[in-house]
C-alpha positions as CSV (number, residue, x, y, z in Angstrom):
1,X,28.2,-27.6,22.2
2,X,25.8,-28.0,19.5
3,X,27.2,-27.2,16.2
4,X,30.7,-26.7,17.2
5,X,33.2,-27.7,14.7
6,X,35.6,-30.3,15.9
7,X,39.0,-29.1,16.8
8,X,40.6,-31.4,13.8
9,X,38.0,-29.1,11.3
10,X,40.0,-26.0,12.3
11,X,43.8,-27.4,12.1
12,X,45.8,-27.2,9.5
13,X,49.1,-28.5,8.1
14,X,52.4,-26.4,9.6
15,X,53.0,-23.8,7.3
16,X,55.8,-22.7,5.2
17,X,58.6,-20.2,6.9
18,X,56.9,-18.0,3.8
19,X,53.3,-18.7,4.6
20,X,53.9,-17.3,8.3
21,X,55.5,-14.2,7.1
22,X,52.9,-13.5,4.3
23,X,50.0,-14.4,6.9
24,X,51.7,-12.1,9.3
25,X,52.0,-9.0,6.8
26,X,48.6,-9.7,5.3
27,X,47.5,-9.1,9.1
28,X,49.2,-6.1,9.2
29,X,51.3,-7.0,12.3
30,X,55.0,-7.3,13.2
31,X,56.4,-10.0,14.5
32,X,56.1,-8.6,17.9
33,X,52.5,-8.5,17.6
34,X,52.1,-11.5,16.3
35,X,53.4,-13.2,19.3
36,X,51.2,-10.9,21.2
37,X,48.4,-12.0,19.5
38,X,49.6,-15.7,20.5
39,X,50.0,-15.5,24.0
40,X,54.3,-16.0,23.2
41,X,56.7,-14.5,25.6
42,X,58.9,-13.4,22.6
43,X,59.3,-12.4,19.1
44,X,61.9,-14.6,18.6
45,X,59.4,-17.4,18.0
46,X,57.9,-16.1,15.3
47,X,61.3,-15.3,14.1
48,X,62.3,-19.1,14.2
49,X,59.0,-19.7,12.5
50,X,60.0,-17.5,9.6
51,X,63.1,-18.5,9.1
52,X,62.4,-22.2,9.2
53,X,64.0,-23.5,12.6
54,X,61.1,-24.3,14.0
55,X,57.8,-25.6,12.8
56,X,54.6,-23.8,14.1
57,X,52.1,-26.0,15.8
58,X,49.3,-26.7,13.9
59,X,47.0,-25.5,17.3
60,X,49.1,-22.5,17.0
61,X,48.6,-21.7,13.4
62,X,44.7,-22.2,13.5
63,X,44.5,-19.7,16.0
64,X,46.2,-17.0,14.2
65,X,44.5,-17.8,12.0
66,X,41.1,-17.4,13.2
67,X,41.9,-14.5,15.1
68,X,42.9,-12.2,12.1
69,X,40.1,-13.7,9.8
70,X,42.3,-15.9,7.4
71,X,41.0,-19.4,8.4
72,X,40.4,-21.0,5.2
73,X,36.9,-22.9,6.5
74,X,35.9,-21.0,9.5
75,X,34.8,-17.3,11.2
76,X,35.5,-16.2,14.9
77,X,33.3,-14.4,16.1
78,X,31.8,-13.2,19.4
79,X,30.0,-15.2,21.7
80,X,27.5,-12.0,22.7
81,X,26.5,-12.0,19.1
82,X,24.9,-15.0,19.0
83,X,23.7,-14.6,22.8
84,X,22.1,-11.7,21.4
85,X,20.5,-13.4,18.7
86,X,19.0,-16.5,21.0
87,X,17.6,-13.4,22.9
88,X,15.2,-11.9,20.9
């Protein structure tokens, strides 16, 4: 697709446990929704992010990322708005 950024534009490093958490809040969800958001069976991931057992993946992280607007580089936004736009 024309004009697509690569999927290595939109990763980023693995976050900090602290990083997660302030993402998380600044998103206004809890952890439960967070994992919604993800597509995660359980909270309990996000809780293992937080607390520093487990690394997120960077795939992962990019797409929370996008989806609550706090991508450093890039916007998500809907494909029927630019649909629209080739329409007219």
């Amino acid at each position: 697709m024309a004009g697509a950024p690569a999927v290595t534009e939109l990763l980023a490093p693995a976050p900090a446990p602290a990083e997660v958490r302030a993402a998380r809040l600044a998103a206004g969800l809890s952890q439960p929704q967070m994992a919604g958001v993800l597509g995660l069976h359980s909270h309990r991931t996000v809780q293992a992010w937080e607390s520093g057992q487990n690394p997120v993946a960077p795939g992962l992280w990019a797409l929370f990322l996008l989806a609550t607007g706090q991508h450093p580089t890039h916007l998500l936004r809907s494909r029927s708005t630019r649909l629209n736009r080739t329409r007219k």
